[in-house]
Phi, psi and omega in degrees: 000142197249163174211129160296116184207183212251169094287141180022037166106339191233130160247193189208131170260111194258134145304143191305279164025322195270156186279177145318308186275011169266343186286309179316312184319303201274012168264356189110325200293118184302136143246123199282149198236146172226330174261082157237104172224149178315111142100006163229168181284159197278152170279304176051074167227345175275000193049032176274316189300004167292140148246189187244128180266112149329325200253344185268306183076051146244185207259135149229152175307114173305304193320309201243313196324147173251151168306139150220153167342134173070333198305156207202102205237155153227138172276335183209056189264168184326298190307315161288343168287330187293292178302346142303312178301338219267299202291283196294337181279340184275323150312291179324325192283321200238030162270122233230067162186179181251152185288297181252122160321157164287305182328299189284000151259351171263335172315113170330299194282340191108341175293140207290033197318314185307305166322324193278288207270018151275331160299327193296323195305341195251046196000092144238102198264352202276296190315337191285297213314291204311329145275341173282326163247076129275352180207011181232111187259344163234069226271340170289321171287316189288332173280015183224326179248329144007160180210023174015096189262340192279334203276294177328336205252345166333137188272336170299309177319301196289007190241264156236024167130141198287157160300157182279092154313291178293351188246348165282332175322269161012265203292340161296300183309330178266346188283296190279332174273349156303006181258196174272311163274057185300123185330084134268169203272141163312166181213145184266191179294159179292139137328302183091019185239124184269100172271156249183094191241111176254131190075122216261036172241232200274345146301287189306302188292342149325280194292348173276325172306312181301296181310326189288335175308307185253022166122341197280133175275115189255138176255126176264120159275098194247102186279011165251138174321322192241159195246139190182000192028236193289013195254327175268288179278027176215333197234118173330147181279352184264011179267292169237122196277141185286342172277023197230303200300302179015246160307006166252321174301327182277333147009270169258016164282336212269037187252340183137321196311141193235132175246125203234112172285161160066025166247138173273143196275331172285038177228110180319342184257351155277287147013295192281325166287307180300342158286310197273313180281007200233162170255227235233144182261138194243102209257128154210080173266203187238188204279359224252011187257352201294299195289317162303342173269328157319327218252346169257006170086031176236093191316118174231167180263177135309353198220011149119164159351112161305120168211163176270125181293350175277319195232006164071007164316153172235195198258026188221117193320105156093358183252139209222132166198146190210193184089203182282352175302342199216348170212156209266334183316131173289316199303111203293349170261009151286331206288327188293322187277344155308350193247345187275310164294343165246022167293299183330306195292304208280315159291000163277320185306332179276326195237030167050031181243168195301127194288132184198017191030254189264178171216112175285115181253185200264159208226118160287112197252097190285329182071195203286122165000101169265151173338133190035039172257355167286333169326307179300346190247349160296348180287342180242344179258163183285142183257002158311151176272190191304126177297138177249170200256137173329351179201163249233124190035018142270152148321188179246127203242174166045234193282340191291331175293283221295321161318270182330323208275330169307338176269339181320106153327300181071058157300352189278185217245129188257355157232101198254345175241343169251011170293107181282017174257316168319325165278355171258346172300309174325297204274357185222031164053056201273163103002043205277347180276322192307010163207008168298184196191106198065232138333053215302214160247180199288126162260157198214135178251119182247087255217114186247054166076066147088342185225350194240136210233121179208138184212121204282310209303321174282002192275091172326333185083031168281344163104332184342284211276003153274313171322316166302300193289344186283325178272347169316305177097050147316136158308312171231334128096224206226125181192161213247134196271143188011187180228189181062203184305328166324307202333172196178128168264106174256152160266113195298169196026073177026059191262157200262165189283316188302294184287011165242007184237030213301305172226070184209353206264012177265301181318304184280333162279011187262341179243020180275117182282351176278180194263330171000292199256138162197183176272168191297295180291062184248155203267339183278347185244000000 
């Protein structure tokens, strides 16, 4: 028997049979699910899938809710946005990992640091490299002058000290210019669109490596014969060997990126050519350049240049400016992701699409270590201490990266782009401080010869994966554990992960929607 009913405004007719969330499905309409899986019954337990019956005014689970005649549902109206966020926020307080290691949210530039040592640990070095400049254009000068802040926010530092961060950079980066070929980046078609990049150091340069990548022809302006700023004419050589800046500068000469020496940057009738000959200018000079230029109609403070912090806008149409111009920080990898946002900014600005520079996603935060919680992350890492390099300002050689790479917590999140609580969190602006309440709980790790990965503190309690292993005919399989506020997904009788997992467990991490359940080795994070 079929029954007619309305969803958001349209209607459709179903067998009586069918769930709410299956009459959406067949109008198009998304309703986001986290215990919802194809071919088991519904569980209804994280509620993120409510709607709203109109005629009732109350809220039902789409997932189990069934069609009736007439019925007048909205999927997504105040009252159902308000209550996801509600859902997700209450997940969210007693959820126990980070989305993003801290290292790679505390990185100036945003690099992907774990990925990178996780590649070295497996010597795939080309592959390390090749993350490392997505977002670091000059990573052999920065893995020798760097003051490595990302190493401060390491979850290991709080244990026995951080991974060598900057020197596993360091050492991929020195790896790829010994070769005959050093890795360039792919580049898309030329644009036919010219940017006008003044001042040629770790911002300008930066941002030319990037413009050039995505088709824009960048030209760097410079009032020095060479182009490196402060990097050449400020950090002592014994620091930074200048056959290092070099070679990494012809880099991104060798992209297309055009170098014009000896112009002066202090001058009001250059300025004025590069708006009328350029599609848009990009100012990264150094600071002490701030105040002439406010004297051109480009709003500055006490503290440099006015911009919008996201997409680096001034206040003069198609003008872009980052670097010291715009922060008192000394550090060349705050000045390099400056110059990466504002390529970034300035190719949305070229391709008429809405300016929004990086897009920041929402961040699962664990915060600091509590007592015996290193124990846990020790189960995949080496517990030797930090490799240090054979002599006083070398690298790190022979065997010592792939060591050093070996100590890594592998603190991130290991499904970081299909973990559905993190994409509805994104999309409905959640919350993770808004109902904690003390104390978070312990995080815990659980480990299956090398290949099955389980960490409870992410586990929602959606049931999947009991539902599986039950149906599967696990022997002792998956089950929920104390009650109330207590539940817990255990392997009953203190049974091992290997022995609840013999054969269900590609099924059951394909069907966790959170990073809980996932493999040790996985290619996506």
């Amino acid at each position: 028997m079929n029954v007619s009913l309305t969803i958001n405004g349209k209607t459709v007719t179903v067998p009586d049979h069918y769930t709410l969330l299956e009459a959406s499905e067949k109008l198009g309409i998304e309703i986001p699910t986290l215990c919802h899986s194809p071919g088991h019954e519904p569980f209804t337990s994280c509620m993120i899938c409510m709607v709203h019956d109109l005629d009732r005014d109350i809220l039902v689970p789409a997932c189990s809710a069934r069609v009736q005649q007439g019925l007048n549902i909205a999927t997504d109206d105040d009252k159902v946005h308000d209550s996801r966020k509600d859902t997700l926020d209450l997940l969210l307080s007693e959820h126990v990992g980070d989305c993003e290691a801290p290292c790679h949210r505390i990185c100036p530039a945003l690099m992907n640091i774990p990925l990178m040592i996780r590649q070295i640990r497996a010597e795939k070095f080309h592959d390390a490299l090749v993350t490392v400049k997505h977002d670091i254009a000059l990573p052999a000068v920065l893995g020798r002058i760097c003051p490595a802040p990302c190493e401060k926010g390491c979850t290991r530092n709080q244990h026995d000290g951080a991974v060598s961060i900057c020197l596993l950079k360091r050492f991929v980066a020195d790896w790829d210019l010994s070769r005959d070929e050093p890795y360039l980046p792919p580049i898309n078609p030329s644009t036919g669109k010219r940017v006008a990049i003044v001042g040629a150091g770790p911002a300008g340069l930066s941002a030319a490596y990037y413009l050039a990548q995505m088709g824009h022809q960048a030209i760097l302006f410079d009032d020095h014969p060479k182009a490196g700023g402060m990097l050449r004419y400020g950090v002592p050589e014994d620091k930074l060997p200048r056959d290092v800046l070099d070679a990494e500068i012809e880099q991104i000469f060798r992209l297309g990126v055009a170098f014009q020496g000896n112009t002066p940057l202090k001058d009001k009738v250059n300025l004025q050519t590069w708006l009328k000959e350029y599609d848009a200018v990009i100012l990264a000079m150094g600071a002490k350049e701030s105040e002439w230029l406010s004297g051109l109609g480009l709003q500055a403070s006490n503290r440099g240049l006015v911009i919008d912090r996201d997409t680096h806008t001034t206040s003069m149409d198609r003008v872009f400016a980052g670097g010291g111009l715009v922060s008192s920080s000394k550090m060349a990898v705050r000045a390099a992701g400056h110059g990466k946002t504002m390529a970034l900014a300035a190719d949305q600005f070229l391709q008429r699409k809405s300016l929004r520079g990086r897009t920041l996603r929402f961040n699962s935060v664990m915060g600091r270590l509590q007592p015996g919680e290193a124990h846990e992350f020790e189960h995949e890492a080496a517990i030797h201490p930090r490799v240090e390099p054979s002599k006083a300002g070398m690298g790190l050689t022979d065997h010592q990266p792939i060591k050093e790479a070996e100590r890594c917590f592998h603190c991130d999140c290991r499904k970081p782009e299909s973990c559905k609580l993190r994409l509805y969190a994104d999309r409905y602006k959640s919350s993770q401080k808004r109902f904690r309440t003390g104390k978070r709980p312990e995080f815990e790790r659980m480990v299956q010869q090398d290949i099955v990965v389980y960490e409870s503190g992410k586990c929602i309690k959606c049931g999947l994966c009991v539902s599986i292993t039950k149906l599967r005919g696990e022997k002792f399989g998956l089950t929920f554990v104390d009650r109330g506020f207590d539940v817990r997904v255990r392997v009953p009788f203190n049974e091992t992960l290997k022995d609840a997992l013999t054969h269900a467990a590609r099924e059951c991490i394909e069907s966790c929607p959170t990073g809980a359940l996932s493999w040790m080795n996985n290619e996506e994070y």
